[in-house]
C-alpha positions as CSV (number, residue, x, y, z in Angstrom):
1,X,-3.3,-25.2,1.2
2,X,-5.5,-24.0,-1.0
3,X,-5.7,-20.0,-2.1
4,X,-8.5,-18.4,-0.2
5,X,-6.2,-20.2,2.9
6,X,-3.5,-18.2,1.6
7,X,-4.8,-14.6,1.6
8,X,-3.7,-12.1,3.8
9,X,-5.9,-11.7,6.8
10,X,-6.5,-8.2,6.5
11,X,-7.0,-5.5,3.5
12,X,-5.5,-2.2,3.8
13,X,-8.6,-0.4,3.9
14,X,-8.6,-2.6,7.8
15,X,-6.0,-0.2,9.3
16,X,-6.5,0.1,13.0
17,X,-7.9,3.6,13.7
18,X,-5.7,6.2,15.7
19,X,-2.6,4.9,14.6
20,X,0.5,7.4,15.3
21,X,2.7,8.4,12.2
22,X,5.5,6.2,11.8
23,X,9.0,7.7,10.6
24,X,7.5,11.3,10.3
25,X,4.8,9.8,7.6
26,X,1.1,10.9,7.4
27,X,-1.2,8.0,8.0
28,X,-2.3,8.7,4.1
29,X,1.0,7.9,3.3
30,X,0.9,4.8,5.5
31,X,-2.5,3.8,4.1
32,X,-1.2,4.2,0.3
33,X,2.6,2.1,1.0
34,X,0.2,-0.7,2.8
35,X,-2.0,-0.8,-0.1
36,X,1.4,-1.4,-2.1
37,X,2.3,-4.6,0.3
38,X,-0.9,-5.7,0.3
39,X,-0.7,-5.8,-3.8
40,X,2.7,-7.3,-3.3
41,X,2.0,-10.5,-1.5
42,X,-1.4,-11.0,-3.7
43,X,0.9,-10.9,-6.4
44,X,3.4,-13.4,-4.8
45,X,0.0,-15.9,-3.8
46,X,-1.8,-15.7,-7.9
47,X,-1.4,-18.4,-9.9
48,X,-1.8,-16.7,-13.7
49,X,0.8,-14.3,-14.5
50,X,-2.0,-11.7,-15.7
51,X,-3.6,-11.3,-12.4
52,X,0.0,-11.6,-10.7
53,X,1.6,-9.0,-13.1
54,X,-1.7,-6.3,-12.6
55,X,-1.2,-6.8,-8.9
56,X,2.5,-5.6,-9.6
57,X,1.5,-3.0,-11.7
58,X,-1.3,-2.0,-8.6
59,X,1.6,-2.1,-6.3
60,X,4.1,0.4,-8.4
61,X,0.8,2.9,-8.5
62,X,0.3,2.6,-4.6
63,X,4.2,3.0,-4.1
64,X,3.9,6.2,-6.8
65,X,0.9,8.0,-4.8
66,X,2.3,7.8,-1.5
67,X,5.7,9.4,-3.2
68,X,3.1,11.8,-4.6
69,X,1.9,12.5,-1.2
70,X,4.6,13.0,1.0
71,X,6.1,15.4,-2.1
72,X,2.6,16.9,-1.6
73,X,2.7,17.1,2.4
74,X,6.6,18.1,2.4
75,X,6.0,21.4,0.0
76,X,3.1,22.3,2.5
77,X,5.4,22.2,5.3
78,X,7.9,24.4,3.0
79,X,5.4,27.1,2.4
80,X,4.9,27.7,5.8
């Protein structure tokens, strides 16, 4: 099999539209932990440890913002 056979099907940016929020999440939230999966199996499909290892590192920063977010969305919700 070779690599472009191996890709996921679908990017994160590909997220049906009108979703519900899942587990009391925003659909930001969603978006950013999906980009983190989606960085997580590229990095399981690479070859060359650079590009594997940046797409671990691009994973961490997606699993950081949606932390961020929800942190973000959660002291909204406290202020009210």
């Amino acid at each position: 099999m070779d690599r472009l056979e191996r890709m996921p099907a679908r990017a994160p940016c590909d997220a049906p539209v009108g979703r519900r929020k899942a587990r009391g999440m925003s659909t930001k939230v969603q978006d950013y932990l999906a980009g983190a999966r989606y960085c997580e199996d590229m990095a399981a499909m690479t070859d060359g440890h650079k590009v594997s290892a940046d797409f671990a590192e691009l994973a961490r920063q997606w699993r950081e913002l949606a932390r961020q977010r929800q942190d973000f969305e959660r002291s909204l919700h406290d202020s009210e």
